[in-house]
KESEVO-775798 format. One record per residue (C-alpha): x negated, z negated, y; residue number from 1; residue in three letters. Coordinates in pm, 1 decimal. Layout:
% residues N
@px=X, pz=Z, py=Y, pos=NUM, code=ALA
...
% end
This chain:
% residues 65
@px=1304.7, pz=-7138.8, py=-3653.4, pos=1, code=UNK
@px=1111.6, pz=-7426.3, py=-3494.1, pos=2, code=UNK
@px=1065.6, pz=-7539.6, py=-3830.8, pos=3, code=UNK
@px=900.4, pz=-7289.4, py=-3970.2, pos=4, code=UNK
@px=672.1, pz=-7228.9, py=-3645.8, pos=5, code=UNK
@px=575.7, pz=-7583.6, py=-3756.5, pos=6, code=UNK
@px=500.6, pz=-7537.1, py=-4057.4, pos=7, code=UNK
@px=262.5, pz=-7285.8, py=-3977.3, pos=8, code=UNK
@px=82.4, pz=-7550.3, py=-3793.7, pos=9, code=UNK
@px=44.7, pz=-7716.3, py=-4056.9, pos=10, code=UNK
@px=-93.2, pz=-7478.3, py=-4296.7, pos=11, code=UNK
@px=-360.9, pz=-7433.2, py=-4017.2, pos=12, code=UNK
@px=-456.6, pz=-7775.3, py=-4016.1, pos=13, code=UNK
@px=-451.2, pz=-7786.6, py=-4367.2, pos=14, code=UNK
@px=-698.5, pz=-7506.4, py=-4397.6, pos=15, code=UNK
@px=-906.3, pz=-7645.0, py=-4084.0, pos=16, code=UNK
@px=-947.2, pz=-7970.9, py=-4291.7, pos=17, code=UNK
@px=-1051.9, pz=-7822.7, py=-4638.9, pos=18, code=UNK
@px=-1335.3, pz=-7614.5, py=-4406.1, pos=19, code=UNK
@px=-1431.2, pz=-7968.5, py=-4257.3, pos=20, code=UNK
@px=-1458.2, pz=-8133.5, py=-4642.6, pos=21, code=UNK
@px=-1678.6, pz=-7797.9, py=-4755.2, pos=22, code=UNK
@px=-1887.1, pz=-7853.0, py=-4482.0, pos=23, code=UNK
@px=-1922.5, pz=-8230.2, py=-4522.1, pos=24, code=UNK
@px=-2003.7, pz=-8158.2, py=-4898.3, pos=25, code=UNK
@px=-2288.1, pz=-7916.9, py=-4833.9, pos=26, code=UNK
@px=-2439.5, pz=-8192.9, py=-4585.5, pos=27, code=UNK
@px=-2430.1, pz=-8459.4, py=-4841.6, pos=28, code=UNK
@px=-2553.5, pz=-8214.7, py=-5140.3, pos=29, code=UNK
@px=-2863.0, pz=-8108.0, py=-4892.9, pos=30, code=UNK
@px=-2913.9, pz=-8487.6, py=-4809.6, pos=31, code=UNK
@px=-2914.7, pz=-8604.1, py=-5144.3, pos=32, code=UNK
@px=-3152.3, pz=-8314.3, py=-5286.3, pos=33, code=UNK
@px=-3376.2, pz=-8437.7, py=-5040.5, pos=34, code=UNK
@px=-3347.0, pz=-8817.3, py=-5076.4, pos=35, code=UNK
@px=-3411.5, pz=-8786.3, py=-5475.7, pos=36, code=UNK
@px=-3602.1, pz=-8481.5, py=-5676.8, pos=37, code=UNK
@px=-3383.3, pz=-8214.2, py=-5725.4, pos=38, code=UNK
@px=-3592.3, pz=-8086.1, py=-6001.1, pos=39, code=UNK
@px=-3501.7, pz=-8412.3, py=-6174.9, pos=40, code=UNK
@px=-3247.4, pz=-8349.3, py=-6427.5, pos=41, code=UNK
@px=-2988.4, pz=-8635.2, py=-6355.4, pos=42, code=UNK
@px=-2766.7, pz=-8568.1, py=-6656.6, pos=43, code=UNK
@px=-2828.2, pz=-8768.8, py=-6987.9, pos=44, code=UNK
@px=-2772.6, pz=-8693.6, py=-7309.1, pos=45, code=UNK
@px=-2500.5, pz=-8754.3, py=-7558.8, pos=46, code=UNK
@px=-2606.8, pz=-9044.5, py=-7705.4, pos=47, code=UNK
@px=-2599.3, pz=-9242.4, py=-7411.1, pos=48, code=UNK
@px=-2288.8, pz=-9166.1, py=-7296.8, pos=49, code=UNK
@px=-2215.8, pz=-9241.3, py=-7712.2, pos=50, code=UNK
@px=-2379.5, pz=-9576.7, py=-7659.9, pos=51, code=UNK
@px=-2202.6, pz=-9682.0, py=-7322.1, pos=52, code=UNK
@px=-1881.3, pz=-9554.4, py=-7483.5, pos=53, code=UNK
@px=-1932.1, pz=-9812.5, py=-7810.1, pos=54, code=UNK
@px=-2022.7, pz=-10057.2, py=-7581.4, pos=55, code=UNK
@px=-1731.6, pz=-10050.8, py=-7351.4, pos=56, code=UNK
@px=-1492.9, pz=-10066.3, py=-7636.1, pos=57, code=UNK
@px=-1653.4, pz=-10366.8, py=-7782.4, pos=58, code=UNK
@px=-1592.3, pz=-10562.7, py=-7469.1, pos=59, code=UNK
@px=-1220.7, pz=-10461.2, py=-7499.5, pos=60, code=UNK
@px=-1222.5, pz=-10534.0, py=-7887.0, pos=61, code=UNK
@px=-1469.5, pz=-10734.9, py=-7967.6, pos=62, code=UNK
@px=-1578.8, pz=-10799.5, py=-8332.8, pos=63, code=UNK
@px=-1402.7, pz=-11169.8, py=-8500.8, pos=64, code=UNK
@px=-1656.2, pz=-11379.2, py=-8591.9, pos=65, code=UNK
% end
């Protein structure tokens, strides 16, 4: 029985710790927002994720000359 009384504990702290990491999260979101224009859409297009891609392959394989 100890055991499982442990375990328990555990599960507590577990749960204690993932309330901890939300809260954490929210802080950094809120500081963040502030620090650079939320209104700003961060997110790029396709085609430069396209063009990173291409370019990250050609420094693995690049062309013979």
């Amino acid at each position: 029985m100890p055991a499982r009384a442990e375990q328990m504990v555990q599960d507590n702290d577990s749960e204690a710790n993932g309330q901890e990491y939300n809260i954490r999260k929210k802080i950094e979101h809120a500081y963040k927002s502030i620090q650079y224009n939320s209104i700003v859409n961060i997110c790029r297009g396709t085609q430069f994720y396209s063009e990173r891609f291409l370019k990250f392959i050609q420094t693995i394989f690049p062309e013979n000359s």
